[in-house]
N, C-alpha and C positions, 0 to 999 in steps of 0.2 A: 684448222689453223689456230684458231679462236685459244682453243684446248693447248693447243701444245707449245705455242709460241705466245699466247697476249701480251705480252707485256712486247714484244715485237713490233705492234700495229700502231702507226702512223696516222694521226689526224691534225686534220689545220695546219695543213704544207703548201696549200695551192699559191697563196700569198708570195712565193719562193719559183714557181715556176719561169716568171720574168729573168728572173737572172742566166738562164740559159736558153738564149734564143739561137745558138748555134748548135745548140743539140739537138736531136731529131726530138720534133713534137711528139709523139707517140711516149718517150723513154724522159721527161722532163717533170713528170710528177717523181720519177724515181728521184730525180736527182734533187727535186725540192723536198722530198719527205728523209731522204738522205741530211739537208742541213737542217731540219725540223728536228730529224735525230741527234744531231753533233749540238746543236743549240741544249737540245732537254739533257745531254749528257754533260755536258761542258767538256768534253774532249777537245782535243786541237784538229784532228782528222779524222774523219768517218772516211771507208772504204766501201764504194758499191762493187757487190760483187756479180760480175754477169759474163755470160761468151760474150754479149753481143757491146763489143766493147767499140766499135765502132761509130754505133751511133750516138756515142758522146765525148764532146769538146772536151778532152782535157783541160785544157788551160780555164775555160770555162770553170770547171767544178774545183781547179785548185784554187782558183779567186775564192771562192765559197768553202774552200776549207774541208775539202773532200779530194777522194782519190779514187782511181776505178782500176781494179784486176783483176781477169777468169780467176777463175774456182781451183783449178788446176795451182798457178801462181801462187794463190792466196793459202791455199791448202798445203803446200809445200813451207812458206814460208812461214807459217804458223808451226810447223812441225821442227824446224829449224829453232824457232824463239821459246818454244814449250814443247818439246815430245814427249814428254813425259804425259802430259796433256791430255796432246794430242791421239797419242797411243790409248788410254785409257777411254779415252769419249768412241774411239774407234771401236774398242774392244765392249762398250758398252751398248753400241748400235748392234753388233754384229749379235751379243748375248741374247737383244732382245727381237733378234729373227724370229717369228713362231710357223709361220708358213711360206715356204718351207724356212726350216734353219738353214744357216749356210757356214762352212767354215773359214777361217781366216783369208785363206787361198781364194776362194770361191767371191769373197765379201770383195776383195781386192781383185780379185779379174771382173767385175759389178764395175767398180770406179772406173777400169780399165778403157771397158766398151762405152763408159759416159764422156770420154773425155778426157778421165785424170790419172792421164799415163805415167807423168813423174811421182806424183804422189800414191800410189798403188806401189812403185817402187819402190817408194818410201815407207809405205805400209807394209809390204814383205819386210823389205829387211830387219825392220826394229819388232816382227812378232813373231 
């Protein structure tokens, strides 16, 4: 992860975990390393994105200036705000299949079986 995302990786968030004592302990460094994130960016909202969207207090994480939505949601509506983008980051995961390759069809019934039924629709029809 180190490799392909660093600039990703979150430290010195524990400080923030107090803020969300109604969110399941287990999922409350996510959501302090989440305003850890929106603090270093100066964005106005950081979105976690996760299934398990339950085990956190909304209202909780929008006091802190954060928002949370499946993969599915968040994937959809980014494709919506940029497809063009969207389309291209797709078509450039799919390019770099090497074992095995897969085809567009193929890359998309992948999302399908994970979960991201709307967006896989989404991804058919714009390729």
């Amino acid at each position: 992860m180190n490799r392909a995302a660093g600039d990703a990786l979150i430290s010195r968030y524990r400080q923030h975990e107090g803020l969300f004592p109604k969110t399941d302990a287990k999922d409350r460094h996510v959501a302090a390393a989440a305003v850890t994130a929106r603090k270093q960016s100066g964005v106005n909202v950081v979105t976690v994105i996760t299934w398990n969207l339950k085990d956190f207090n909304r209202k909780e994480l929008a006091q802190a200036g954060l928002a949370v939505e499946n993969p599915d949601t968040f994937l959809c509506r980014m494709m919506s705000d940029s497809p063009g983008n969207v389309v291209s980051a797709f078509v450039r995961m799919r390019d770099n299949l090497r074992n095995p390759t897969k085809t567009t069809q193929e890359c998309a019934d992948t999302l399908f079986a994970q979960g991201l039924k709307a967006f896989s629709g989404l991804i058919k029809a714009s390729t």
